[in-house]
C-alpha positions as CSV (number, residue, x, y, z in Angstrom):
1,X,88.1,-71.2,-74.5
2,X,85.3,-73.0,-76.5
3,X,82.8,-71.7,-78.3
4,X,79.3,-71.3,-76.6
5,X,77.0,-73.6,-79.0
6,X,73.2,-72.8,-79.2
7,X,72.3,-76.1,-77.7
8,X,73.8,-75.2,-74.7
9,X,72.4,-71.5,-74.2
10,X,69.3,-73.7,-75.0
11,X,69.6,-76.2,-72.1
12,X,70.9,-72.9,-69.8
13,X,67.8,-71.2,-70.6
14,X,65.3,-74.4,-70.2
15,X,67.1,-75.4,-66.7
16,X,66.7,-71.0,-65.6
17,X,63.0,-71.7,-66.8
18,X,62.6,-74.9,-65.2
19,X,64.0,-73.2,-62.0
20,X,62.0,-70.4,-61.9
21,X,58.7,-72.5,-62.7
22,X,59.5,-74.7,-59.3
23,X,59.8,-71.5,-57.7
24,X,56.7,-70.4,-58.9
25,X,54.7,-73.5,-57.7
26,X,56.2,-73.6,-54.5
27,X,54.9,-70.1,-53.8
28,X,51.7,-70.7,-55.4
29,X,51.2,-73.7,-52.7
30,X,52.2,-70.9,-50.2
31,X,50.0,-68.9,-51.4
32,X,47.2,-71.4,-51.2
33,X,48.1,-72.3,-47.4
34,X,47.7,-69.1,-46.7
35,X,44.6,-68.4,-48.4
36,X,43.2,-71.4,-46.7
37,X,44.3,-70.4,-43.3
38,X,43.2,-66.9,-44.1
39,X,40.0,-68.4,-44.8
40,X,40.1,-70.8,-41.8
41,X,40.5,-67.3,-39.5
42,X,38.1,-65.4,-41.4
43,X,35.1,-68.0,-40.1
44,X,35.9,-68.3,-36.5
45,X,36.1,-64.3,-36.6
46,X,32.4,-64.5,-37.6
47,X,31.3,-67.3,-36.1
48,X,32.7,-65.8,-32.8
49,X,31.4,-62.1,-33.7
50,X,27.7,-64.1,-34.0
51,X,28.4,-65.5,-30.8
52,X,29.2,-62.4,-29.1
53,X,26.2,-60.7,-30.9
54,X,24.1,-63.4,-28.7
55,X,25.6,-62.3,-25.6
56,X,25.2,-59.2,-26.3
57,X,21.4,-58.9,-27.1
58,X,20.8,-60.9,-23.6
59,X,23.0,-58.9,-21.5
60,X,21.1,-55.8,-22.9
61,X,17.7,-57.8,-21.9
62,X,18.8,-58.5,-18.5
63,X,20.3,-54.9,-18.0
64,X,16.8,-53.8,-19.2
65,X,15.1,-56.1,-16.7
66,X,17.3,-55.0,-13.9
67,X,17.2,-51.0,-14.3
68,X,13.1,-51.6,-14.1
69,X,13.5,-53.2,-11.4
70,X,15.6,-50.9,-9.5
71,X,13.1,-48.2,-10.8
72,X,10.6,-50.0,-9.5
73,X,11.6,-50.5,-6.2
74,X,13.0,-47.2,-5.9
75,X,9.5,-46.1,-6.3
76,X,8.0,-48.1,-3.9
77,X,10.3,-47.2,-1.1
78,X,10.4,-43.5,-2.3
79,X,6.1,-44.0,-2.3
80,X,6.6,-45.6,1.6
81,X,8.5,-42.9,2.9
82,X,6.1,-40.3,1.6
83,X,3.1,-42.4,3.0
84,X,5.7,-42.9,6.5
85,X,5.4,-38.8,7.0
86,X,2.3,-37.6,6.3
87,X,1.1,-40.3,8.9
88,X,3.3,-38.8,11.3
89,X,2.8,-35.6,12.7
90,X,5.0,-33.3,14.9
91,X,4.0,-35.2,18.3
92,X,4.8,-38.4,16.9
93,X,7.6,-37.5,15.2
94,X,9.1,-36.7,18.8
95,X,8.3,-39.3,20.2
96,X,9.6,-41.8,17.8
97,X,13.0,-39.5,18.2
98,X,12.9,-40.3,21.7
99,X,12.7,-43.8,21.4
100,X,15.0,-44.4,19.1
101,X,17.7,-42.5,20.9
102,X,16.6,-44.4,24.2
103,X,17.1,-47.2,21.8
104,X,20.5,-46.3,20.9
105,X,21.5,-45.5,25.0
106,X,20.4,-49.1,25.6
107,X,22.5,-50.6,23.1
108,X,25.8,-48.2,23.9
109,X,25.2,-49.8,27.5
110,X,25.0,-53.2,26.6
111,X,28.1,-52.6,24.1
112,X,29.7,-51.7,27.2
113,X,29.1,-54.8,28.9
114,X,26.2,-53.8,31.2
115,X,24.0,-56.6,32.1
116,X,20.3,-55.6,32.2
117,X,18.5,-57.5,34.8
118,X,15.6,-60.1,33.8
């Protein structure tokens, strides 16, 4: 065997170097693909989280708008049915219970095919 000369544990060291330095700048260009798509992701998050934000406050809005309504018109039937009873009293109550079960005969008959002259 020959003798190991310092020029050549020189040149193995600079080529382990040289190696380990290509290594290191192909992860550091990793690293800045990732950063980059990292970066890329990070603004469509907020751009969509502002979107959604948008959405949001108007579906709130037009909940808002709809519960008055319903509230509202709950109200006025709830204010017609009141008026609808204290205009009726017992006499007409009965009669109006008349004719809508007379109401309801009449249309079990025609259901039934009966043909009501004219």
């Amino acid at each position: 065997m020959g003798q190991i000369n310092s020029e050549e544990i020189l040149s193995s060291e600079i080529s382990s170097y040289e190696e380990l330095l290509a290594k290191s700048l192909q992860l550091q260009g990793r690293v800045k693909e990732t950063q980059a798509s990292l970066e890329a992701a990070y603004s469509g998050i907020i751009n969509a989280k502002h979107v959604f934000e948008e959405i949001k406050k108007e579906n709130i809005e037009e909940l808002r708008v709809f519960r008055q309504t319903v509230t509202r018109e709950a109200a006025e039937v709830t204010q017609a049915i009141k008026h609808l009873k204290s205009n009726l009293d017992a006499k007409s109550l009965s009669d109006l219970r008349e004719y809508v079960a007379l109401c309801e005969r009449l249309k079990t008959l025609q259901d039934t095919g009966f043909k009501f002259p004219v």
